[in-house]
SEPALUM-269068 format. One record per residue (C-alpha): x, y, z; residue in three letters. Coordinates in pm, whole numbers, padded with zeros to 5 digits, always signed. Layout:
BEGIN
XYZALA;...
***
This chain:
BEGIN
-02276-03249+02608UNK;-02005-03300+02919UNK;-01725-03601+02835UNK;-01518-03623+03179UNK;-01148-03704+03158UNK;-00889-03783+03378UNK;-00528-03750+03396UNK;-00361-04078+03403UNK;-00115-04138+03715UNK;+00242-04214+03671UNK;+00336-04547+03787UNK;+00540-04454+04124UNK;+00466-04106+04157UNK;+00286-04067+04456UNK;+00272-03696+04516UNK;-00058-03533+04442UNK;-00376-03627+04282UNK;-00445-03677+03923UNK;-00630-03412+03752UNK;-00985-03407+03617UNK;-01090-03247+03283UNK;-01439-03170+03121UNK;-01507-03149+02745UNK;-01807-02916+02691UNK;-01969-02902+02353UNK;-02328-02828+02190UNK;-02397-02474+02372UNK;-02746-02408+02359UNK;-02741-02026+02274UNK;-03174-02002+02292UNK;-03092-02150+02668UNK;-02886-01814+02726UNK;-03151-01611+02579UNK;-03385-01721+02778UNK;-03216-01676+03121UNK;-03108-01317+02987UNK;-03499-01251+02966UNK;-03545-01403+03295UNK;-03322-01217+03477UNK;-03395-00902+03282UNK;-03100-00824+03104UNK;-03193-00608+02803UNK;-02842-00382+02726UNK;-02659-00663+02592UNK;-02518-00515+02249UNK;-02195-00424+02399UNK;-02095-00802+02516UNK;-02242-00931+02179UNK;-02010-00727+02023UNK;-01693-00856+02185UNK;-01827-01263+02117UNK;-01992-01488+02349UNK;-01876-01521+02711UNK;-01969-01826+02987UNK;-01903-01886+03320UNK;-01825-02262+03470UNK;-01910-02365+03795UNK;-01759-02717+03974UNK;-02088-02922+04135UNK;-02012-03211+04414UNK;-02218-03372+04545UNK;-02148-03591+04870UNK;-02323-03749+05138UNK;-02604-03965+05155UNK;-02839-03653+05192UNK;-02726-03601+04805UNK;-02545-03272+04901UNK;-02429-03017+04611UNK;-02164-02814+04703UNK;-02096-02527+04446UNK;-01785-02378+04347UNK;-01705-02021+04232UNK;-01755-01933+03942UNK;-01488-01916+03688UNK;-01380-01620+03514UNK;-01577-01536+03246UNK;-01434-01729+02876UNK;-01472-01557+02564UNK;-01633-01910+02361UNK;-01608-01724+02009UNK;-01435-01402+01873UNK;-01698-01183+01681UNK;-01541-01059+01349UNK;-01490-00708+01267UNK;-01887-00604+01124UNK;-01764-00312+00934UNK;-01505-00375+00643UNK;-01198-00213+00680UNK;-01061+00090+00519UNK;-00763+00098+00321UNK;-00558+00379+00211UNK;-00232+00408-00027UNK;+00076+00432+00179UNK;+00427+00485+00084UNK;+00681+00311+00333UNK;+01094+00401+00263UNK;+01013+00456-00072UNK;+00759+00180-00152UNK;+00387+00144-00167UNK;+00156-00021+00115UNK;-00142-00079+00205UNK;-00276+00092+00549UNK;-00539-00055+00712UNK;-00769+00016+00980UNK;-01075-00086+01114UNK;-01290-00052+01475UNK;-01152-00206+01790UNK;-01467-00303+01966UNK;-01267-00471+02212UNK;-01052-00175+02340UNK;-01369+00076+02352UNK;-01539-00220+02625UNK;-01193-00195+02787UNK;-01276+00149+02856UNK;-01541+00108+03039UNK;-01403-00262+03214UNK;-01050-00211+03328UNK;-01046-00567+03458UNK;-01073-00687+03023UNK;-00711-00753+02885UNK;-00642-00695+02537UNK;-00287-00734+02574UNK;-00259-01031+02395UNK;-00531-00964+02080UNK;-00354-01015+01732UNK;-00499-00980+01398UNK;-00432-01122+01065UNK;-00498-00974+00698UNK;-00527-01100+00352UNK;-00579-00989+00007UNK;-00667-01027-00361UNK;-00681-00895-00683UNK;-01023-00936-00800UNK;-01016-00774-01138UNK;-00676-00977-01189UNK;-00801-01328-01450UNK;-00485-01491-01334UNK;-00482-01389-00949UNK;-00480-01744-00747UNK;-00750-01561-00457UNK;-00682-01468-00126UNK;-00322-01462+00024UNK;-00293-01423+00431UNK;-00062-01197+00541UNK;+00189-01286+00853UNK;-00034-01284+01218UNK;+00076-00977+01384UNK;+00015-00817+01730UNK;-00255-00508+01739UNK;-00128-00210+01809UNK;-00269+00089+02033UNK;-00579+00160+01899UNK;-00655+00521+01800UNK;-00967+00744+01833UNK;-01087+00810+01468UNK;-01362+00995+01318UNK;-01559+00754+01116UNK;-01713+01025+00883UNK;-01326+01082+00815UNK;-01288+00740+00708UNK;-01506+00763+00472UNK;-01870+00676+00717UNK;-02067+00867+00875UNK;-02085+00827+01312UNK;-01916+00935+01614UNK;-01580+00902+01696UNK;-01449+00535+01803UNK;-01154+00347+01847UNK;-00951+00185+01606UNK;-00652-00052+01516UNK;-00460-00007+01244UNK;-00192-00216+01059UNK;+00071-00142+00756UNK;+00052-00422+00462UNK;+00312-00506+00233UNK;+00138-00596-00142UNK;+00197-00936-00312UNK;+00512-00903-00416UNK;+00777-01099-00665UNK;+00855-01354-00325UNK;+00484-01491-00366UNK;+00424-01370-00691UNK;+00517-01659-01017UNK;+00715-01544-01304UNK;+00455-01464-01526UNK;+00374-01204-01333UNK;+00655-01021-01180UNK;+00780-00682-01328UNK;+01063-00480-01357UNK;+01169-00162-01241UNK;+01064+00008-01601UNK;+00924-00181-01865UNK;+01125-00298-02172UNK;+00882-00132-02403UNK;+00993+00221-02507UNK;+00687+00366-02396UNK;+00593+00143-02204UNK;+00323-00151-02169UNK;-00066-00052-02204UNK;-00169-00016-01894UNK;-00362-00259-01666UNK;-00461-00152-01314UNK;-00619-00465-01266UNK;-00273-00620-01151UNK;-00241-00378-00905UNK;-00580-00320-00783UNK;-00656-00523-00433UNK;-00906-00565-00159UNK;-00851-00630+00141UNK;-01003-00887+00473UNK;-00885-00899+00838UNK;-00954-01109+01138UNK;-00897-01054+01521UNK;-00800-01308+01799UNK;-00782-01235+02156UNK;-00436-01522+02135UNK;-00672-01827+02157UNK;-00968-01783+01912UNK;-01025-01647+01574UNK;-01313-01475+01434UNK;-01395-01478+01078UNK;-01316-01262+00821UNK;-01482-00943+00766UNK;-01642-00815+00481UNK;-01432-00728+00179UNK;-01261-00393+00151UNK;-01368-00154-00095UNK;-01095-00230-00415UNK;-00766-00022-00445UNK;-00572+00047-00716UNK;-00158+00102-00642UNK;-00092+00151-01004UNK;-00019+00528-00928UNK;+00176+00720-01219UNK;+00345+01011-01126UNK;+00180+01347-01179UNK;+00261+01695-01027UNK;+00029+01704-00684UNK;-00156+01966-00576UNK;+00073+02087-00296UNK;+00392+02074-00475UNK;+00690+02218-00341UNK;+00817+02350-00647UNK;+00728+02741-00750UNK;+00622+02832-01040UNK;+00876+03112-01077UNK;+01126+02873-00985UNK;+01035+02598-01242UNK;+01038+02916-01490UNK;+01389+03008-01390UNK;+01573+02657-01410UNK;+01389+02665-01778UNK;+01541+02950-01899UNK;+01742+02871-02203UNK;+02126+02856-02192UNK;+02378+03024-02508UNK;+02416+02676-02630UNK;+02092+02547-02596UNK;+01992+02444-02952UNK;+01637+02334-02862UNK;+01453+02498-02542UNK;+01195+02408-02296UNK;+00827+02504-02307UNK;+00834+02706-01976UNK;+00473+02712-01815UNK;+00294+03035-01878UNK;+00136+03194-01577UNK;+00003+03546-01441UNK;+00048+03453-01099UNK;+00335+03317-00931UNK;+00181+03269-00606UNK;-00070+02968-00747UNK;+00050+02600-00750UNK;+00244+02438-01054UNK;-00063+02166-01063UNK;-00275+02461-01224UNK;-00085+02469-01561UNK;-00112+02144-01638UNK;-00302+01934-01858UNK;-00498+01648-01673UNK;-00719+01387-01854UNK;-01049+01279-01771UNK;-00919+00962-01606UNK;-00686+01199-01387UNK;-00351+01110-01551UNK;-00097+01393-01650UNK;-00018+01515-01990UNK;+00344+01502-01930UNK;+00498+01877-02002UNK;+00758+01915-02278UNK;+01028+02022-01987UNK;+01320+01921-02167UNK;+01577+02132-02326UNK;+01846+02026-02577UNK;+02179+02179-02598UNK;+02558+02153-02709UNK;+02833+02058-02469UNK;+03061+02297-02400UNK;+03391+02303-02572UNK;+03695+02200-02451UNK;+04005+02310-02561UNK;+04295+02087-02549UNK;+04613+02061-02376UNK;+04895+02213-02585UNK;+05077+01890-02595UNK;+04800+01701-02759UNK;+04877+01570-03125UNK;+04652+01744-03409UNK;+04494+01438-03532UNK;+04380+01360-03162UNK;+04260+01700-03134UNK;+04085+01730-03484UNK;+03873+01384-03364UNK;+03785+01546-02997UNK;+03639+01794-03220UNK;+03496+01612-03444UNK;+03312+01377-03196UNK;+03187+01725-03016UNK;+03020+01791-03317UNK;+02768+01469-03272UNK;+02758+01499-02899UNK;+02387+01692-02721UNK;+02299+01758-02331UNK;+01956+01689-02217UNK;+01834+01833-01924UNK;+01574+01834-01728UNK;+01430+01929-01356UNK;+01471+01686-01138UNK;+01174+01754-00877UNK;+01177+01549-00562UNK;+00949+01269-00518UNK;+00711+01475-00317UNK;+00610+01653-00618UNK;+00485+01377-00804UNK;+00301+01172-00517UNK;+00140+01257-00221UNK;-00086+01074-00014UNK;-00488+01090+00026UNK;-00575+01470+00075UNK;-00951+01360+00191UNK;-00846+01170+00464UNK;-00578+01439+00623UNK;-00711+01394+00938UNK;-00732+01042+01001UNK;-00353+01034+00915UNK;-00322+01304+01136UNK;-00379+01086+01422UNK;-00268+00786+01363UNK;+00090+00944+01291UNK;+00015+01080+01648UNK;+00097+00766+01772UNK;+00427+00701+01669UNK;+00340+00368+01511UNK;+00305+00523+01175UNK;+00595+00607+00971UNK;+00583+00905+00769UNK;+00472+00902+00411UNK;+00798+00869+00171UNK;+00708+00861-00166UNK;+00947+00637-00359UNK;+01216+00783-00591UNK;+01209+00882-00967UNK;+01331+00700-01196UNK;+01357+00848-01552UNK;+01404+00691-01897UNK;+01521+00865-02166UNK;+01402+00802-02526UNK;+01605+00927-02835UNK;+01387+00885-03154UNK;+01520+00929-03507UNK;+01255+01150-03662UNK;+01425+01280-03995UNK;+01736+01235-04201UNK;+01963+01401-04375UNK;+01822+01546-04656UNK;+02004+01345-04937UNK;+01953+01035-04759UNK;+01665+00783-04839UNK;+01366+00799-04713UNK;+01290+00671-04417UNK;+00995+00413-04517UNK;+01208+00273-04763UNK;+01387-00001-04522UNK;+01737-00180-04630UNK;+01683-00511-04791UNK;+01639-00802-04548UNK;+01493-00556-04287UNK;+01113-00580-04195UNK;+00912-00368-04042UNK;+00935-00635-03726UNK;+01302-00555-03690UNK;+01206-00173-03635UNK;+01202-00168-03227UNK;+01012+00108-03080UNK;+00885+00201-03465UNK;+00589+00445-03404UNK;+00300+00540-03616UNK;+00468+00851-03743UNK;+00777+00683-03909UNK;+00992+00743-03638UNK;+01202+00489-03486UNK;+01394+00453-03155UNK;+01755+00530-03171UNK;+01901+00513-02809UNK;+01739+00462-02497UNK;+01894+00537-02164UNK;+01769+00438-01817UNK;+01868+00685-01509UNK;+01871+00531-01167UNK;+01728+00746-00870UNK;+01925+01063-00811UNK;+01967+01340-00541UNK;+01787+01675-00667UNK;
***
């Protein structure tokens, strides 16, 4: 279907001619086909790839003979953007210290470029979105911001996870839902308010993932869903950390006023990595090591013009006063990103587009819980009157209860 427009003329302007428009709709696609098999064009997976492409060519006739006169034809117009056929992939990411998504996924457009130097992808964008689909409360998919496509990358699809030659990709960096977009119900603190801590739910944190191309005029629909990923990573001692055994042993050691001491790892060989001493679950999680030691500050004596009863308190108070100490590894110890797919990193940190990973920091809580009593004190499941056992915050199965809790902020180690 043609609908012919024109543009309508200003009243008194007399320089040039209006302009004439046509509205083309209702492409017959079978039409194409068929001329394809006419003229004998069989290699036609690379354009299908890229979306469909038509040329336009201005008829006039004139004269009484009927005359046509043909124009040139136009350049050829990309009619629809073909979306991305494989889903993406989608890899943990850790940007200054917080966690991303990194996404990439073929450039079909930039490997025809290769081949046609005259086809501009300049101006192609992309857009991506995500959910939580294990999430009952999620509200579905939420787009990202549109953002331009970067240089795309040779990558080994059997490193990302496929098996097939190497291919060119684009790649993007995507910031998770976060407590801007994300109602009240759901956002979350630094550490939780629990003394141990919620039960955990990766289902808040675990997302898939869509995107979309555009050549800056067109979109193509969404691909296929990503394969889901959970970001609820708790920190455990990688395999490549950058702490010694020896050394660990060494920092460890207990002091002459240490009153309670570490549990040092045990080990034969210095030379193999911390991660083989420890305990790891089924699941993967860490059994956290008993690393901390407990000891007495060290005394100070007073100044000689201090009164006695001031100086018989400092004492005093010394008496009730403990260090705890731990090592403070750096974050690299605890996180690290995707060993399997080393070499796809690899190369797209090649391109200076990438930032490094940066693990965010630690941030340690520290839980003092009463366990015992003095011994001619009452026992401690005997609770004061007009306590209940609701009152007891942080009570734990054992009788023990939470006496002080102290939250750390990030610290240089």
């Amino acid at each position: 279907k043609v609908e012919y427009l024109s543009e309508d003329r200003v009243e008194g302007d007399l320089d040039g001619e209006p302009a004439a428009f046509a509205y083309v709709t209702g492409f017959d696609v079978s039409l194409w086909d068929d001329a394809r098999r006419h003229l004998g064009v069989n290699n036609l997976q690379d354009s299908e790839a890229l979306g469909t492409f038509a040329r336009l060519r201005l008829v006039r006739e004139g004269g009484p003979e009927g005359c046509q006169f043909f124009s040139s034809p136009s350049r050829p117009m990309l009619l629809k953007m073909q979306a991305v056929e494989q889903a993406p992939s989608v890899a943990v990411w850790a940007v200054c210290g917080r966690f991303s998504a990194l996404l990439w996924w073929p450039h079909v457009a930039a490997s025809a470029a290769e081949e046609d130097k005259n086809l501009d992808i300049s101006g192609h964008v992309h857009q991506i979105r995500m959910r939580r689909p294990l999430y009952d409360e999620d509200a579905g998919w939420v787009q990202g911001p549109v953002c331009r496509t970067s240089r795309p990358v040779v990558l080994n699809d059997e490193g990302a996870g496929r098996s097939g030659p190497s291919s060119l990709h684009a790649f993007d960096i995507c910031s998770l839902v976060d407590d801007t977009i994300t109602p009240a119900v759901q956002r979350n603190t630094v550490l939780p308010e629990e003394p141990t801590g919620p039960m955990r739910d990766d289902t808040v944190l675990t997302y898939e993932f869509s995107v979309r191309v555009s050549d800056g005029f067109r979109w193509s629909e969404w691909s296929k869903p990503s394969e889901t990923v959970n970001f609820a990573l708790e920190p455990k001692i990688v395999s490549e950390c950058p702490v010694s055994v020896d050394d660990l042993a060494e920092m460890l050691k207990p002091a002459e006023c240490t009153v309670c001491a570490a549990e040092p790892p045990t080990f034969q060989n210095a030379m193999e990595p911390l991660a083989k001493f420890l305990t790891y679950f089924e699941e993967g999680d860490m059994d956290p090591p008993t690393w901390i030691s407990v000891s007495r500050p060290k005394a100070l004596e007073p100044a000689a013009d201090t009164p006695f009863g001031l100086t018989d308190a400092a004492r005093g108070a010394q008496l009730t006063q403990f260090v705890v100490s731990w090592p403070n590894l750096p974050p690299e110890a605890y996180c690290e990103a995707d060993r399997s797919r080393t070499e796809v990193f690899e190369n797209l940190l090649d391109t200076g587009a990438l930032m490094r990973f940066e693990p965010p920091g630690v941030v340690y809580r520290l839980n003092v819980w009463l366990v015992g009593s003095a011994p001619d004190a009452a026992p401690m499941s005997q609770l004061p009157e007009g306590v209940t056992s609701a009152d007891q915050r942080g009570a734990r199965p054992d009788g023990s209860v939470l006496f002080r809790q102290l939250d750390l902020p990030p610290a240089a180690y």
